[in-house]
LUMKEDREN-549936 format. One line per 2 residues: number of its first residue (from 1); for each residue x negated, y negated, z negated of C-alpha. Coordinates in Angstrom, 1 decimal, padded with zeros to 4 digits. Layout:
# LUMKEDREN-549936
NUM = X:Y:Z | ...
This chain:
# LUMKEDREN-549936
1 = 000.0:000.0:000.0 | -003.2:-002.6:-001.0
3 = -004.7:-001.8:002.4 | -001.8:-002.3:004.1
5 = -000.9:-005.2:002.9 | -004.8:-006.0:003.5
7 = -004.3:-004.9:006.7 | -001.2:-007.0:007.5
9 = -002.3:-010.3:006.0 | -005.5:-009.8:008.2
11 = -003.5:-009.3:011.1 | -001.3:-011.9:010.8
13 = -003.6:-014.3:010.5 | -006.0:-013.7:012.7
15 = -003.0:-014.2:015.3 | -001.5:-017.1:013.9
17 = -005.1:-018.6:013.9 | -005.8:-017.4:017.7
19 = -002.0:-018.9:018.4 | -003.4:-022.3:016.7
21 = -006.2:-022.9:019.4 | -003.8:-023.1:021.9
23 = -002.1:-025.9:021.0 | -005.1:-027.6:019.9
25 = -006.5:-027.4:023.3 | -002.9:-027.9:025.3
27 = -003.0:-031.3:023.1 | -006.9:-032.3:023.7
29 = -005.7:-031.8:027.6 | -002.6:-034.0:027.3
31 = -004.7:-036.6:025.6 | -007.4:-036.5:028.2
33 = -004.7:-036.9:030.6 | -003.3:-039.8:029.0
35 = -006.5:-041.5:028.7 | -007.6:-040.6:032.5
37 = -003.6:-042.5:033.5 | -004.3:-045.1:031.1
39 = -008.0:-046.3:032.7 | -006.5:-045.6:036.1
41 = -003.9:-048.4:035.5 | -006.5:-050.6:033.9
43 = -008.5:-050.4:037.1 | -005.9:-051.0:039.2
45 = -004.9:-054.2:037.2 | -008.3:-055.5:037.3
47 = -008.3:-054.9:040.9 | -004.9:-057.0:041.3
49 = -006.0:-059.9:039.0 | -009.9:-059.8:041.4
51 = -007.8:-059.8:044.4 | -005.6:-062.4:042.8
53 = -008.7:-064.7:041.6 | -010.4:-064.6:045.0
55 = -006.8:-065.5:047.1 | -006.9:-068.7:044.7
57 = -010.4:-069.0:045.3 | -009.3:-069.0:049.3
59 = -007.1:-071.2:049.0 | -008.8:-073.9:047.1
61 = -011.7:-073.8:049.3 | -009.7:-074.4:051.9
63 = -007.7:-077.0:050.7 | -011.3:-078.2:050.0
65 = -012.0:-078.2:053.2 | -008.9:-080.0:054.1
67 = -010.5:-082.9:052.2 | -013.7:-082.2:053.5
69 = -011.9:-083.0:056.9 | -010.2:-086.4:055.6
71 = -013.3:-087.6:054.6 | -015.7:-086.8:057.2
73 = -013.3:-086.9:060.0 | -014.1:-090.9:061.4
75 = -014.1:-092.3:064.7 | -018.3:-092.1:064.5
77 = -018.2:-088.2:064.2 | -016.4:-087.5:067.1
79 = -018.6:-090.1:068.9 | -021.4:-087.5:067.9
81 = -019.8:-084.6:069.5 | -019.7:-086.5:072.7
83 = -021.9:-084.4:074.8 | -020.0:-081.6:073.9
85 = -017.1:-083.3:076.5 | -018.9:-082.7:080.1
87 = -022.3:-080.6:079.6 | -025.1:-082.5:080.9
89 = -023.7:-085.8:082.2 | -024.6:-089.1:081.3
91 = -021.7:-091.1:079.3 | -020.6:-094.3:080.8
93 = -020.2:-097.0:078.5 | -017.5:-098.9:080.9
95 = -015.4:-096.0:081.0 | -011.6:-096.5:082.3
97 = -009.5:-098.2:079.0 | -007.1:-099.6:081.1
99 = -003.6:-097.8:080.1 | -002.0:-097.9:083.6
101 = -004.8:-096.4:084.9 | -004.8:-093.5:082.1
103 = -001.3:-093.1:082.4 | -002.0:-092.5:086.4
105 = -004.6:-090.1:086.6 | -003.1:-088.2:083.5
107 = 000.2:-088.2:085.1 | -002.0:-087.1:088.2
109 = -003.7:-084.1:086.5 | -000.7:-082.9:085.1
111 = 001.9:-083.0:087.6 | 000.1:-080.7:089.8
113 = 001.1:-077.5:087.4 | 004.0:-076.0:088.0
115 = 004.5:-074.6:084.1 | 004.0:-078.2:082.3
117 = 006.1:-080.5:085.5 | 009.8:-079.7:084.0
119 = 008.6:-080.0:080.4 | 006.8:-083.7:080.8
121 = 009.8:-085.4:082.6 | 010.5:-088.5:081.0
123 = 007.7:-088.6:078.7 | 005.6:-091.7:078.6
125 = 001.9:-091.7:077.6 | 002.7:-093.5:074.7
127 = 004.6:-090.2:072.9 | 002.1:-088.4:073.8
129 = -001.1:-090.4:072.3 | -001.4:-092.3:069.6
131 = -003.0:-095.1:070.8 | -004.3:-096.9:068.1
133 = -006.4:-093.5:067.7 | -007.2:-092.6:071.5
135 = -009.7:-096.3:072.1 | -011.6:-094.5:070.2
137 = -012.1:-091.5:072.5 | -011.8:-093.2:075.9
139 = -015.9:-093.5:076.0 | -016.2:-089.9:075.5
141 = -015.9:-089.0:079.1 | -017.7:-090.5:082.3
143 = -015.9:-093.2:084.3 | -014.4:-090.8:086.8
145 = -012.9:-089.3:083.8 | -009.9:-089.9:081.2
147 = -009.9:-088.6:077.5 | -006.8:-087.8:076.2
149 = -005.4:-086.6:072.8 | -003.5:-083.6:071.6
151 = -002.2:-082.1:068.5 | -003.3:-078.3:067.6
153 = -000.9:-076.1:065.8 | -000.1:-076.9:062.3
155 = -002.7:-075.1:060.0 | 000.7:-074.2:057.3
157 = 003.1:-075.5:056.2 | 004.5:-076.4:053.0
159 = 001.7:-078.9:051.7 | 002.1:-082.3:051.2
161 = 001.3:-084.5:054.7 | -002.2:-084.2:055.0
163 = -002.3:-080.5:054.4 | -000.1:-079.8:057.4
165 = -001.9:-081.8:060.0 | -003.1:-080.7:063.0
167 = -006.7:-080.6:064.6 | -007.0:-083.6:067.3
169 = -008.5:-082.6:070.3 | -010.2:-084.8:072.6
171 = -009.3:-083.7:076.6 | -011.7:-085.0:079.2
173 = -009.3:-084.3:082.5 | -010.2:-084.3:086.3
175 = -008.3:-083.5:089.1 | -010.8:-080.4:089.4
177 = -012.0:-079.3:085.7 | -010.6:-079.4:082.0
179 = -013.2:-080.3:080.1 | -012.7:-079.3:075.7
181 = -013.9:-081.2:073.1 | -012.6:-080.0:070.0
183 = -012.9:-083.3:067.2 | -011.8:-082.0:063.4
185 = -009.6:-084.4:062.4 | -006.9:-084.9:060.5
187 = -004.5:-088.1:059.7 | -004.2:-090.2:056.4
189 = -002.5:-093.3:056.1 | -005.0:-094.3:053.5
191 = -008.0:-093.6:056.0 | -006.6:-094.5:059.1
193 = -003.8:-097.3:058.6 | -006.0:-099.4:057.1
195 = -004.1:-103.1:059.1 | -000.7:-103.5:058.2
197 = 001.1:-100.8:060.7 | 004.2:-099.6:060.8
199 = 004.9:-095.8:060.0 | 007.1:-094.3:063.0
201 = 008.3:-090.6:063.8 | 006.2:-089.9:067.0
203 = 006.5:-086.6:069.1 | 003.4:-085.0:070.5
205 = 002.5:-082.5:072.2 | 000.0:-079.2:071.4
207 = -001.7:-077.7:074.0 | -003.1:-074.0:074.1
209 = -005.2:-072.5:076.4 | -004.3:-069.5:078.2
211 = -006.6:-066.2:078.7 | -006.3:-067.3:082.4
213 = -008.2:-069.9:083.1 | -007.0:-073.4:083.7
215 = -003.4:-072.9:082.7 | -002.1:-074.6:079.9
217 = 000.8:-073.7:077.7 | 003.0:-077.3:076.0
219 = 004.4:-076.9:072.8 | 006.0:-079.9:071.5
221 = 005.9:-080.8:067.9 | 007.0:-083.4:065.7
223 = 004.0:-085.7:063.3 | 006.0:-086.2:060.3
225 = 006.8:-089.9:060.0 | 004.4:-090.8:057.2
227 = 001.1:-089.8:059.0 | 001.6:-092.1:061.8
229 = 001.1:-095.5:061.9 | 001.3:-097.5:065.3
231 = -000.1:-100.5:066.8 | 003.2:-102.5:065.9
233 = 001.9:-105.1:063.4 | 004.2:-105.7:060.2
């Protein structure tokens, strides 16, 4: 009967004891689990809030640069870019500034393409340049030559004025070549109104170049009224 019992008690703990392992080790691997889950989500979260960090970073550089634009961007800098109009030739100080004459040989240049014809009737020069900016560009180009100004597409939208301008683009035209001179530059009354002007809603016009070459695509967009001034004297 003592060795049974002995016996028994041996028994049955050496099982319960065997059983006890187990779950020791089932609950070890459901902690190790947990802890693999938990640093897997903490990863992740720390590569949300670095992605996060460097889209803010983005965006205030480029808002940075936006300013960079409104400072640097005066009539002298795109004076310097001026050989970058017609590759090699020699700029002519008495270039044509006479506005008939503008408005002929751009009306010239233009009316010869069959995609922009239907889409300039009844425009004048004067919606399509501001003029108060385009004296400035006029010298850019040999005498046999006209520069005329365009409006890129809006960078975004959303911003305040200034942040939703538009790239001006310097166009030296021909009746033969289109010759690109791409001037950063973007409008501020505080820069560029600096006479007593009046503010006015002007509609200009972007213009994209095509793969093929020498067709142009006109989009027409609107300056928003505060980033305009004109000539018109208060």
């Amino acid at each position: 009967m003592i060795y049974y019992y002995y016996y028994y008690y041996y028994h049955h703990h050496h099982h319960h004891h065997h059983h006890y392992h187990y779950i020791i080790i089932i609950i070890i691997i459901i902690i190790i689990i947990i802890i693999i889950i938990i640093i897997i989500i903490i990863i992740i979260i720390i590569i949300i809030i670095i992605i996060i960090i460097i889209i803010i970073i983005i965006q205030i550089l480029l808002v940075l640069w936006f300013v960079a634009l409104l400072v640097l961007a005066r009539p002298g800098l795109a004076k310097k870019t001026i050989n970058v109009c017609v590759p090699g030739a020699t700029i002519d100080e008495t270039a044509v500034k006479d506005f008939e004459s503008v408005k002929s040989l751009y009306n010239d240049a233009i009316a010869a393409r069959s995609d922009l014809g239907d889409l300039l009737t009844n425009v004048t020069l004067e919606e399509l340049i501001p003029f108060e900016f385009a004296s400035y560009y006029y010298d850019m180009c040999p005498s046999e030559m006209v520069s005329t100004l365009f409006w890129s597409i809006p960078y975004r939208r959303g911003y305040k004025c200034w942040t939703i301008q538009r790239v001006l683009y310097a166009r030296c035209i021909t009746k033969k070549c289109q010759y690109w001179n791409a001037v950063p530059w973007i409008p501020n009354y505080k820069f560029l109104c600096r006479e007593k002007r009046v503010y006015e809603n002007v509609w200009s016009f972007c213009v994209t170049r095509r793969k093929r070459r020498g067709i142009f695509q006109l989009i027409r967009i609107q300056i928003p009224k505060s980033c305009v001034c004109s000539l018109t004297k208060c």
